[in-house]
C-alpha positions as a Markdown table, in Angstrom:
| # | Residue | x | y | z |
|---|---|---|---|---|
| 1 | Unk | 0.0 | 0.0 | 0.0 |
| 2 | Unk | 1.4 | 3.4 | -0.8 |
| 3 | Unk | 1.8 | 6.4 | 1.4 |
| 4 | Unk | 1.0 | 9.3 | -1.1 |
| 5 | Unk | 2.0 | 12.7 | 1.3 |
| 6 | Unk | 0.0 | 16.1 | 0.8 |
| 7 | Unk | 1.3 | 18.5 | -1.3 |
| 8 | Unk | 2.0 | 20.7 | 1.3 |
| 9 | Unk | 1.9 | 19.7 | 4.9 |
| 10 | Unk | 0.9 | 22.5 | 7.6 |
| 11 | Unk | 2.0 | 22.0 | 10.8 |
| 12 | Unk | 1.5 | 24.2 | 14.1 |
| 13 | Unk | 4.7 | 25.5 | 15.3 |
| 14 | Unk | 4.5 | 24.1 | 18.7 |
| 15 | Unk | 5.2 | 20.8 | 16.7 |
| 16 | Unk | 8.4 | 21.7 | 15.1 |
| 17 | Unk | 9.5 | 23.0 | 18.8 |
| 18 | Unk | 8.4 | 20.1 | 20.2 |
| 19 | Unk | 10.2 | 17.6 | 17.8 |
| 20 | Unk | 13.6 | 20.3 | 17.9 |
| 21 | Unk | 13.1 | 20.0 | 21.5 |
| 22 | Unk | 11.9 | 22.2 | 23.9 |
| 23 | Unk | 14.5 | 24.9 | 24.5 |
| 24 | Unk | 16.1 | 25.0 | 28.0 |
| 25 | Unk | 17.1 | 28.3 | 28.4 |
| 26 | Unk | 14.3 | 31.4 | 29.3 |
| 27 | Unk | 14.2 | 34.1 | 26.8 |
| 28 | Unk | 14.2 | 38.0 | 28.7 |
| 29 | Unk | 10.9 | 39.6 | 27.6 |
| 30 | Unk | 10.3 | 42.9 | 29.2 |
| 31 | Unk | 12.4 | 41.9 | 32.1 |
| 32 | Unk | 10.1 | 38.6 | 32.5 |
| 33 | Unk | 11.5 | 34.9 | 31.6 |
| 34 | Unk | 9.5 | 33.3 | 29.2 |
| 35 | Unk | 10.2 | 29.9 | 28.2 |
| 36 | Unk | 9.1 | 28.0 | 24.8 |
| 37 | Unk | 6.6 | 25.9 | 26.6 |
| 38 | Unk | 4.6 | 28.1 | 27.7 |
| 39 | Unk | 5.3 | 30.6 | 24.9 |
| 40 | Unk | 3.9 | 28.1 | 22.4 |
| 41 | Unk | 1.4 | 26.9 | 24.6 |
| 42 | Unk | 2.9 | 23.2 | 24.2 |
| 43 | Unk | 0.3 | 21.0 | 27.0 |
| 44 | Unk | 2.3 | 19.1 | 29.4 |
| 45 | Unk | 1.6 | 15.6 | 28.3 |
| 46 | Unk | 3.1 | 16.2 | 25.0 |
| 47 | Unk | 6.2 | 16.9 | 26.9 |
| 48 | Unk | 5.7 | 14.0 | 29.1 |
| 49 | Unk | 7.7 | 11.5 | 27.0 |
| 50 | Unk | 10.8 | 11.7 | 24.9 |
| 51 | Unk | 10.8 | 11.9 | 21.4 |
| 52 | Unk | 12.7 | 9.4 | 19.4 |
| 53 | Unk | 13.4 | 9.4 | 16.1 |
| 54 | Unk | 10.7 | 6.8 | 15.2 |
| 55 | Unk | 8.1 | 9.1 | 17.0 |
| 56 | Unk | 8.8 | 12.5 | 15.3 |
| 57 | Unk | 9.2 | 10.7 | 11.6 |
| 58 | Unk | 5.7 | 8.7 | 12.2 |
| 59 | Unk | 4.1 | 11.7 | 14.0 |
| 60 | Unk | 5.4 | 13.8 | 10.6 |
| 61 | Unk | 4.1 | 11.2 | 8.3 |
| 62 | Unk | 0.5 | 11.3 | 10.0 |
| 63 | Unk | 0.7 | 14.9 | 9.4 |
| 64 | Unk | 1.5 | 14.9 | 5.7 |
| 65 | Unk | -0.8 | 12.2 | 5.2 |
| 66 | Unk | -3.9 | 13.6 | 7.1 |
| 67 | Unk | -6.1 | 15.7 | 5.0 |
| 68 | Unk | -8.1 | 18.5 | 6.0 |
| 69 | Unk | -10.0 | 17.3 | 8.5 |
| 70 | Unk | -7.5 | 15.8 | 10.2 |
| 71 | Unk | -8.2 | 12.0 | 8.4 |
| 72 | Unk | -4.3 | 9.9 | 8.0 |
| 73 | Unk | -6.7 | 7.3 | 6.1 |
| 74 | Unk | -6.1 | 3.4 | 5.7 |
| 75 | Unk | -2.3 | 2.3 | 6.5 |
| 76 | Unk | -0.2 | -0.5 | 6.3 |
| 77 | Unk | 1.7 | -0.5 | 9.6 |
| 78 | Unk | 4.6 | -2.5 | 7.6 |
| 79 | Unk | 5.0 | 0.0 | 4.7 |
| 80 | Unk | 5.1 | 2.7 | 7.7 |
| 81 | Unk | 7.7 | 1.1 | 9.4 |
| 82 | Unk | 9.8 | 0.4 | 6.2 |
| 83 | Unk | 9.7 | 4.1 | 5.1 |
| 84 | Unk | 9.9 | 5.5 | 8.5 |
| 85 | Unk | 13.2 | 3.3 | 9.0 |
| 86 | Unk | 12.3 | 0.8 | 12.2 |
| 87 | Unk | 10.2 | -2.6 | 13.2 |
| 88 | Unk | 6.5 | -2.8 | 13.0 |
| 89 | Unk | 6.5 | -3.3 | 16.2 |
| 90 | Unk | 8.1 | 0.1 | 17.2 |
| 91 | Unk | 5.4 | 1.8 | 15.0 |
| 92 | Unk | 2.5 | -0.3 | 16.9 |
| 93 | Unk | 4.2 | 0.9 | 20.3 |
| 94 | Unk | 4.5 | 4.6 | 18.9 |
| 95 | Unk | 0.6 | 4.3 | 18.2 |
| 96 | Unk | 0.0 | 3.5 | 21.8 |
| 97 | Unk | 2.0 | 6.1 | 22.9 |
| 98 | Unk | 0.1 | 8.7 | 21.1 |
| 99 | Unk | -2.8 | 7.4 | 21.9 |
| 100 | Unk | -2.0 | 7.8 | 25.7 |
| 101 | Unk | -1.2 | 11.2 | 24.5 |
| 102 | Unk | -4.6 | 11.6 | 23.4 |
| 103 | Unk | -3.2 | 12.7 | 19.7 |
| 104 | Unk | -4.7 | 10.0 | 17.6 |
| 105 | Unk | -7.4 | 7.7 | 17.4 |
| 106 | Unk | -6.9 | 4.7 | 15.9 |
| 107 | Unk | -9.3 | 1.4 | 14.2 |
| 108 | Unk | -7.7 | -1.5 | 14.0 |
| 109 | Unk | -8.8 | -3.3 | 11.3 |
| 110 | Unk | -6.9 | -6.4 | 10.1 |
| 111 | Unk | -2.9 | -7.5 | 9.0 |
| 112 | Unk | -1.5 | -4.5 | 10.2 |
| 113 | Unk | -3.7 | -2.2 | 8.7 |
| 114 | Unk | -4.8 | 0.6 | 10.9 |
| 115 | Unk | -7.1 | 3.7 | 10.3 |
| 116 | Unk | -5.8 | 6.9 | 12.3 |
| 117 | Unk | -7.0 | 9.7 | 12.9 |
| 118 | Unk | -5.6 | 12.5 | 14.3 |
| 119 | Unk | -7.1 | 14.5 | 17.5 |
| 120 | Unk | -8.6 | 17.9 | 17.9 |
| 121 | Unk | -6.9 | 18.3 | 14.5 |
| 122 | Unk | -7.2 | 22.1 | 14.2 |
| 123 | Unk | -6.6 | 22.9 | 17.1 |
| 124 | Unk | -3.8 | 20.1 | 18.1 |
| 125 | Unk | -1.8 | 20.5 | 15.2 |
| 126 | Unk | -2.4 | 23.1 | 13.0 |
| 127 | Unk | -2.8 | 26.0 | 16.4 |
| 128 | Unk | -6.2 | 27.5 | 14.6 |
| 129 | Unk | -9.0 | 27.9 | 16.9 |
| 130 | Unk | -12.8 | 29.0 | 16.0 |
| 131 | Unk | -13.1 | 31.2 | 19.1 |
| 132 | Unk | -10.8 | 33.9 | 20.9 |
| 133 | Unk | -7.7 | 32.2 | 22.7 |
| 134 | Unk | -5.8 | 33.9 | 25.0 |
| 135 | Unk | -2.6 | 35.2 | 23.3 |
| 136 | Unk | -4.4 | 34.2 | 20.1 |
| 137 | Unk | -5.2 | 36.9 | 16.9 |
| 138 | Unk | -7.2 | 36.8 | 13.7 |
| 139 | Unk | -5.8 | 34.7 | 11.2 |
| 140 | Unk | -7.6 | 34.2 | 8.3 |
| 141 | Unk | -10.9 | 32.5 | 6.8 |
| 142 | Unk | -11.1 | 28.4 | 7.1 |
| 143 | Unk | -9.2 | 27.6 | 3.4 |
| 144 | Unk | -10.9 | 24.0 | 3.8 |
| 145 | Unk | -14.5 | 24.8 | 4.1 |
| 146 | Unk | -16.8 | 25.0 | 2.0 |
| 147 | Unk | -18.2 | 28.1 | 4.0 |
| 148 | Unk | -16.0 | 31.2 | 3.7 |
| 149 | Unk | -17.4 | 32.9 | 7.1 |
| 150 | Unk | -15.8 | 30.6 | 9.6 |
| 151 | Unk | -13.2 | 32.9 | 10.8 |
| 152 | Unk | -9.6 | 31.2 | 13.1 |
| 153 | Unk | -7.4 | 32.8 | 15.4 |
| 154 | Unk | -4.5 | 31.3 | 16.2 |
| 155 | Unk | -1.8 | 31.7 | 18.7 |
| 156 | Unk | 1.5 | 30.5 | 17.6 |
| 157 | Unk | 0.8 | 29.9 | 13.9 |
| 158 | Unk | 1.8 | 27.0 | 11.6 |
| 159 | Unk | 4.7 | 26.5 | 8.8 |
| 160 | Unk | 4.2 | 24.8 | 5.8 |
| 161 | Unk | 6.2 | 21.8 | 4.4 |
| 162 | Unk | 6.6 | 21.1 | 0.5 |
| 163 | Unk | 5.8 | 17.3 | 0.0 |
| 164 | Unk | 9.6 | 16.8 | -1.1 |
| 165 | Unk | 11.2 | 18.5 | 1.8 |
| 166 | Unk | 8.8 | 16.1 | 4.2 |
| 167 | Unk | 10.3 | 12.9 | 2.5 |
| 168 | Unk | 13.9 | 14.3 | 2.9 |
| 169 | Unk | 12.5 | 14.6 | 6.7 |
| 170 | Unk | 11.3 | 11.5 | 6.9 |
| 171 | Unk | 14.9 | 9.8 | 5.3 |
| 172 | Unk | 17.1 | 11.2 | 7.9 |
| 173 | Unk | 19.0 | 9.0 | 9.8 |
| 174 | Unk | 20.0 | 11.1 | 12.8 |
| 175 | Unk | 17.3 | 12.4 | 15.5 |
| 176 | Unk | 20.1 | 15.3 | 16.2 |
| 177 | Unk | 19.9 | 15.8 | 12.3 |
| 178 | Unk | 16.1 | 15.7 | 12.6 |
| 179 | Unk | 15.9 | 17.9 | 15.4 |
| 180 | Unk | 17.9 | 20.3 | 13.7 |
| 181 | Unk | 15.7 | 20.4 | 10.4 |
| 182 | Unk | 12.9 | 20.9 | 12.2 |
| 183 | Unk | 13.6 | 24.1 | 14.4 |
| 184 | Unk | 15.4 | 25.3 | 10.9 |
| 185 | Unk | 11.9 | 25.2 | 9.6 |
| 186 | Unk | 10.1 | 27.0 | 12.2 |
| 187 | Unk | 13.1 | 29.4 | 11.9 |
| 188 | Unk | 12.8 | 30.0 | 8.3 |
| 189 | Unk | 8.8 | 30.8 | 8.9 |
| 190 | Unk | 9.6 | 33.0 | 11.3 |
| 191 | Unk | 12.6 | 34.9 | 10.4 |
| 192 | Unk | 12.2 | 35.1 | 6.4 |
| 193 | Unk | 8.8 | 34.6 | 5.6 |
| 194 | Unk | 6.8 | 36.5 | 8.3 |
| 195 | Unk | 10.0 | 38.4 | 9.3 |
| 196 | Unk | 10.9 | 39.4 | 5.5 |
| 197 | Unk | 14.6 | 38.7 | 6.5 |
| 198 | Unk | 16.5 | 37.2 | 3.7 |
| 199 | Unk | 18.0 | 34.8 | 6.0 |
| 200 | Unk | 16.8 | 33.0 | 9.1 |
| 201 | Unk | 19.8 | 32.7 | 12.0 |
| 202 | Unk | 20.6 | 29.8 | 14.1 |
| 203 | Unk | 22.7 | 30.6 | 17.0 |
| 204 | Unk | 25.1 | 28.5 | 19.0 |
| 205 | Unk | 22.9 | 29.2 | 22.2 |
| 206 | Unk | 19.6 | 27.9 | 20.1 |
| 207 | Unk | 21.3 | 25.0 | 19.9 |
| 208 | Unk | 22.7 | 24.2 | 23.0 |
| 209 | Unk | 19.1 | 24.5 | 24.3 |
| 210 | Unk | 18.0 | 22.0 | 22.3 |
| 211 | Unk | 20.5 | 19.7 | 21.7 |
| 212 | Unk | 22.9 | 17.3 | 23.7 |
| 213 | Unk | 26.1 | 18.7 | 25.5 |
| 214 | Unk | 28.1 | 16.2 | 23.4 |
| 215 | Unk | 26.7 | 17.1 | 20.1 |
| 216 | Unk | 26.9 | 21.1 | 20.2 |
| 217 | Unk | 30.2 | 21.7 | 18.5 |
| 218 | Unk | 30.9 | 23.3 | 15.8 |
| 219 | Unk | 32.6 | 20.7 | 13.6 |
| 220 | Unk | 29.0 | 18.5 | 14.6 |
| 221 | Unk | 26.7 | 21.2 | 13.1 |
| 222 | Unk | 28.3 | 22.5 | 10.2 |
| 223 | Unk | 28.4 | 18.4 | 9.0 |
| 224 | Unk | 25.1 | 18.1 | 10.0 |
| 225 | Unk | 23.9 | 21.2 | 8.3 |
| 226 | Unk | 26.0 | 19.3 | 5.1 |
| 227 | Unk | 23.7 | 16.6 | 5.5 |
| 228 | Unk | 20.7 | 19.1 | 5.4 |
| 229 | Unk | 21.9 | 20.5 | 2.0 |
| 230 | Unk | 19.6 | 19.4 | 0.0 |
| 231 | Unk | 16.6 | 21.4 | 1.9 |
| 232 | Unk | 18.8 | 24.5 | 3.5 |
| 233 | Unk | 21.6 | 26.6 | 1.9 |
| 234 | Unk | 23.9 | 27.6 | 4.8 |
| 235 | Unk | 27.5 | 29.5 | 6.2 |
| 236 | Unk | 28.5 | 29.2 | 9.7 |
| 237 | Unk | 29.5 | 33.0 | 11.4 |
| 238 | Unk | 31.7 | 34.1 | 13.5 |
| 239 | Unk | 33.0 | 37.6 | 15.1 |
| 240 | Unk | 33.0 | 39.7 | 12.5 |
| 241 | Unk | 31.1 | 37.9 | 10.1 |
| 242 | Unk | 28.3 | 38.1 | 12.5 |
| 243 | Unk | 28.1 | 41.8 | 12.8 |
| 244 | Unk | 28.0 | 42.5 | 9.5 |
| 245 | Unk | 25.5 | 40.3 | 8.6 |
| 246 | Unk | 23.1 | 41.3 | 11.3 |
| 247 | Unk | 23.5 | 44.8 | 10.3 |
| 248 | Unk | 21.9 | 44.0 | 7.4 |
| 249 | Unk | 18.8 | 42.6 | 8.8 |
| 250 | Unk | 15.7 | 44.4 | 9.5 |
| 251 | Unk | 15.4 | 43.1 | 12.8 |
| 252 | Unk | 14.6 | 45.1 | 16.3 |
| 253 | Unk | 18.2 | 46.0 | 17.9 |
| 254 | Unk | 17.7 | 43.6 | 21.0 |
| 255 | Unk | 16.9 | 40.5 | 18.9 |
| 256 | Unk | 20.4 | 41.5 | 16.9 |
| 257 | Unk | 21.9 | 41.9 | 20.9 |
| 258 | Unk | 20.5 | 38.5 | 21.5 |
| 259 | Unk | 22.4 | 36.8 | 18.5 |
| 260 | Unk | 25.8 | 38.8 | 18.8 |
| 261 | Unk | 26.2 | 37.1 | 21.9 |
| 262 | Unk | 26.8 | 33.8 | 20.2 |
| 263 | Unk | 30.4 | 32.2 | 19.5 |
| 264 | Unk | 28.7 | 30.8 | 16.2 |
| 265 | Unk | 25.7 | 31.5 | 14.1 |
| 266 | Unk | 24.4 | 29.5 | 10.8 |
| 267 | Unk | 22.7 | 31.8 | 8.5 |
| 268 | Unk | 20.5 | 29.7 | 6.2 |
| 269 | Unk | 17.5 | 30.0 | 3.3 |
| 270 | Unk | 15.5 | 27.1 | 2.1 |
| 271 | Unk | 16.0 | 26.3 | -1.3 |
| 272 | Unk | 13.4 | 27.6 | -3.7 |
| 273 | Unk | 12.2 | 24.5 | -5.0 |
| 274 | Unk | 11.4 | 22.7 | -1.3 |
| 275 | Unk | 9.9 | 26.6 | 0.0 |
| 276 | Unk | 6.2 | 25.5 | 0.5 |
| 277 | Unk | 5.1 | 29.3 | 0.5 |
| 278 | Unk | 6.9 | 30.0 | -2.9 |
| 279 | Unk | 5.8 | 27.5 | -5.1 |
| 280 | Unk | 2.6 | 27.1 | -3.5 |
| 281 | Unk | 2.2 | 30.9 | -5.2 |
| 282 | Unk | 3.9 | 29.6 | -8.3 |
| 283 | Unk | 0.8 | 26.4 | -8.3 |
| 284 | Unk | -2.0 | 28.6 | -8.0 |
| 285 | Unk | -1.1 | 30.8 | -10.7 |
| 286 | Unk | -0.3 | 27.3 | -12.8 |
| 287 | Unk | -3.8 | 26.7 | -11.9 |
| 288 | Unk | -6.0 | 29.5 | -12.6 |
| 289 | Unk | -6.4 | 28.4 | -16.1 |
| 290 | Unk | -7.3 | 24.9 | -15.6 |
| 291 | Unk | -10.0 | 26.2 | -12.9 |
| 292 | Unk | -11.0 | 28.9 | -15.3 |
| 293 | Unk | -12.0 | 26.4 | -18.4 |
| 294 | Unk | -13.6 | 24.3 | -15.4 |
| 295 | Unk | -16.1 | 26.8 | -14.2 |
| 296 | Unk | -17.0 | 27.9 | -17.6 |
| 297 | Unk | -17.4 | 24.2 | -19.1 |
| 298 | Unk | -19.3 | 23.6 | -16.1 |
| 299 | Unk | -21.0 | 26.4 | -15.4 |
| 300 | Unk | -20.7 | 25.9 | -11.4 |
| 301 | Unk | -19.8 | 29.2 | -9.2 |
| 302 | Unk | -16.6 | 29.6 | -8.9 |
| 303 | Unk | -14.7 | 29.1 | -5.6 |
| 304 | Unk | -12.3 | 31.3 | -3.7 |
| 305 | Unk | -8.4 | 31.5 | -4.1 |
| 306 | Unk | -8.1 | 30.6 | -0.4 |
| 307 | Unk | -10.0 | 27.0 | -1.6 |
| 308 | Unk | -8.2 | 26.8 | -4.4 |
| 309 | Unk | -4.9 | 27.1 | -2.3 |
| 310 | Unk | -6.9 | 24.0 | 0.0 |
| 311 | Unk | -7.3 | 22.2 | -3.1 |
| 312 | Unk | -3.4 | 22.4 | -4.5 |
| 313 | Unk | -2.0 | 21.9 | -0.8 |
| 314 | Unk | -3.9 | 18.7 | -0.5 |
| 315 | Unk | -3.8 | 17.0 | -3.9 |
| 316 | Unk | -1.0 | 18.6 | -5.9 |
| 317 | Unk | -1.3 | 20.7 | -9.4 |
| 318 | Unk | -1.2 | 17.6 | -11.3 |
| 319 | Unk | -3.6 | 15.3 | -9.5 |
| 320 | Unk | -6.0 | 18.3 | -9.4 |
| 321 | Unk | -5.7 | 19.5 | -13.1 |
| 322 | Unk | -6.2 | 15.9 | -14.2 |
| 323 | Unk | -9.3 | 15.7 | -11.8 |
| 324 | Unk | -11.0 | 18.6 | -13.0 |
| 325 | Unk | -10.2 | 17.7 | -16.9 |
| 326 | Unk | -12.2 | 14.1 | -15.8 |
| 327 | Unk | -15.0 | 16.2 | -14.0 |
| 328 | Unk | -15.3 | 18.0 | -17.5 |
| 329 | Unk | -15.7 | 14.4 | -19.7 |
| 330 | Unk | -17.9 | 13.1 | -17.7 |
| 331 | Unk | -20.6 | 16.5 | -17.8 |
| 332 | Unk | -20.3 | 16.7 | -21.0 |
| 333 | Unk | -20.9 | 13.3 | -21.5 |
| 334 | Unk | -24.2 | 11.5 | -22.0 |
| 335 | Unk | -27.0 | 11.5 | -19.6 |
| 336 | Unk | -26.8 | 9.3 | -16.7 |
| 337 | Unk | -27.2 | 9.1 | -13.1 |
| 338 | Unk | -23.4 | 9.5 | -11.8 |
| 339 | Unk | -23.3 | 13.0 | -14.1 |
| 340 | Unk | -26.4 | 14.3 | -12.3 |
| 341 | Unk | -25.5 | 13.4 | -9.1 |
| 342 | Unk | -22.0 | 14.9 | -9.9 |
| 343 | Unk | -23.5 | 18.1 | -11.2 |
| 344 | Unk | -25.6 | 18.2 | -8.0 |
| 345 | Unk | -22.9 | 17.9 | -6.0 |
| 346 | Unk | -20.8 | 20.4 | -7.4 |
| 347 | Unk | -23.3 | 23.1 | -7.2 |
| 348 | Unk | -24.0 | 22.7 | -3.6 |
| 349 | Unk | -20.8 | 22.0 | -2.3 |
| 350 | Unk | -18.1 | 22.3 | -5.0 |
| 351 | Unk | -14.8 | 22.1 | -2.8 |
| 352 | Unk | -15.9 | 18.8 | -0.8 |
| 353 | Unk | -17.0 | 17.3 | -4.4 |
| 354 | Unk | -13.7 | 18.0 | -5.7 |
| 355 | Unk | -12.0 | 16.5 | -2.9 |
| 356 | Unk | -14.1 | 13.4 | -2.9 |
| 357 | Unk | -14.0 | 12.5 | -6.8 |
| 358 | Unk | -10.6 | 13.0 | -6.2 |
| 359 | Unk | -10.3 | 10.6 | -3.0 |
| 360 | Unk | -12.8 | 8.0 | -4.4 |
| 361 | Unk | -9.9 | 6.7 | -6.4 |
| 362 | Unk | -10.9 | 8.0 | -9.7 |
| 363 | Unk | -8.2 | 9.9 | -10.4 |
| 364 | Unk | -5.2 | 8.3 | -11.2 |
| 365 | Unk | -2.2 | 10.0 | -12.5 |
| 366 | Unk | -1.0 | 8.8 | -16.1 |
């Protein structure tokens, strides 16, 4: 059985801290301490355990393989456990785990086949919330629904991860490496694409919060961040290399204190072609046409760019275009009850009858 990964994967930020690791060291805020679990809001219990490799790469693959509602689907624990890199067994025992965690539900079904679920999936993993949270602000309109008044606030925010970058995630070897990866994400939302930096920063004292004593050296991270090539382009700074590149950056003047008082900083971008946010941009203008021709063939209303966004997200320009070029054949076709029922369904609920022609296993890509 295949896994087949969303085209882009959003995830709250309090997950990439979590999986980095919960920082040791208090941040000064005003004169106040403020430390990243309660900064992010992160709930004790998640906290509770450690987080192995196995964990963060199976928790990860849930993510990419949920859709919007939160639904992983059908999976075969054995194909799981061969892409993730362990034993069946460890996955089984990672499912109990986060099922003690109250993060996923899980039905059992039969040869190792399990349907999961995960938990509160709005508000668990992607940090969006239908109400005012404390700490929380206005995001945007629910890109998912159908309905374009439900309005989310959310407290931390979520990143986005580009289906390719998530399946370099999920081939590292080294939980150090894996940590790393994901606080360089959350750093790179942060920093470059809500920040407008042109660079996101990585300081020595980020990662000694995070990481092993025996692993924070500088030899360790600049071959780790070689490993990480293939998602990040990076230089390690020192002294005056530091200084001047900070100068540069738009940031306030005590968040540039706070970094000049590292013995070593990586400066990092994403590469273009694993940045969700870019080529997500680049797919929806792709798509315009295809939707275009689909609403007029149609004759449907047409949906929103924030659904259209959903749609790409989720399925991928190719599997989409290909769906909607099917959708197209089989109205114009002859009379017959699945075209009626079709045409009903789009003009009722167009974004949910997308999704399901597409999900129904009808669309296969050539």
């Amino acid at each position: 059985m295949k896994l087949e990964f969303r085209n882009h994967t959003p995830i709250a930020n309090k997950w990439l801290i979590v999986f980095s690791g919960i920082n040791k060291n208090a941040v000064d805020k005003n004169g106040k301490k403020i430390y990243e679990q309660h900064a992010f809001h992160i709930p004790k219990r998640w906290i509770s355990v450690k987080w192995s490799r196995s964990m963060i790469k199976q928790m990860l693959a849930y993510m990419a393989l949920s859709d919007s509602e939160g639904n992983a689907g059908v999976i075969h624990l054995d194909t799981l456990a061969t892409y993730i890199g362990c034993s069946t067994k460890t996955v089984q025992n990672n499912n109990r785990t986060f099922e003690a965690l109250q993060l996923i539900e899980r039905t059992e079904l039969w040869s190792n086949l399990v349907c999961i679920k995960l938990s509160k999936y709005r508000e668990n993993f992607l940090d969006l919330y239908t109400s005012p949270v404390k700490g929380g602000s206005l995001t945007s309109v629910n890109p998912g629904s159908e309905s374009e008044e439900i309005k989310y606030y959310s407290r931390t925010g979520y990143t986005t991860i580009k289906r390719e970058a998530m399946i370099e995630l999920l081939g590292l070897l080294n939980v150090n490496e894996l940590r790393i990866a994901c606080r360089s994400f959350y750093l790179f939302e942060k920093e470059v694409n809500v920040g407008k930096n042109s660079k996101a920063y990585l300081t020595y004292n980020d990662l000694k919060g995070i990481l092993p004593k025996y692993y924070v050296f500088k030899a360790n991270i600049k071959k780790t961040f070689k490993y990480l090539s293939t998602l990040f382009n990076f230089k390690t700074l020192e002294e005056k290399e530091i200084v001047e590149s900070l100068s540069k950056s738009p940031e306030s003047i005590p968040l540039q204190l706070q970094k000049l008082k590292s013995r070593f900083i990586v400066s990092f971008q994403l590469h273009e072609q694993k940045n969700s946010r870019l080529t997500l941009q680049e797919e929806i203008k792709e798509a315009d046409s295809a939707f275009d021709l689909f609403f007029f063939e149609t004759k449907i209303r047409p949906i929103s760019n924030e659904q259209k966004s959903s749609l790409i997200s989720e399925f991928g320009l190719a599997k989409l275009s290909q769906a909607l070029d099917e959708i197209i054949t089989v109205i114009k076709g002859n009379y017959s009850q699945t075209r009626s029922k079709l045409l009903d369904d789009l003009e009722s609920t167009p974004v949910n009858s997308i999704k399901h022609f597409i999900t129904s296993k009808k669309v296969q890509l050539s």
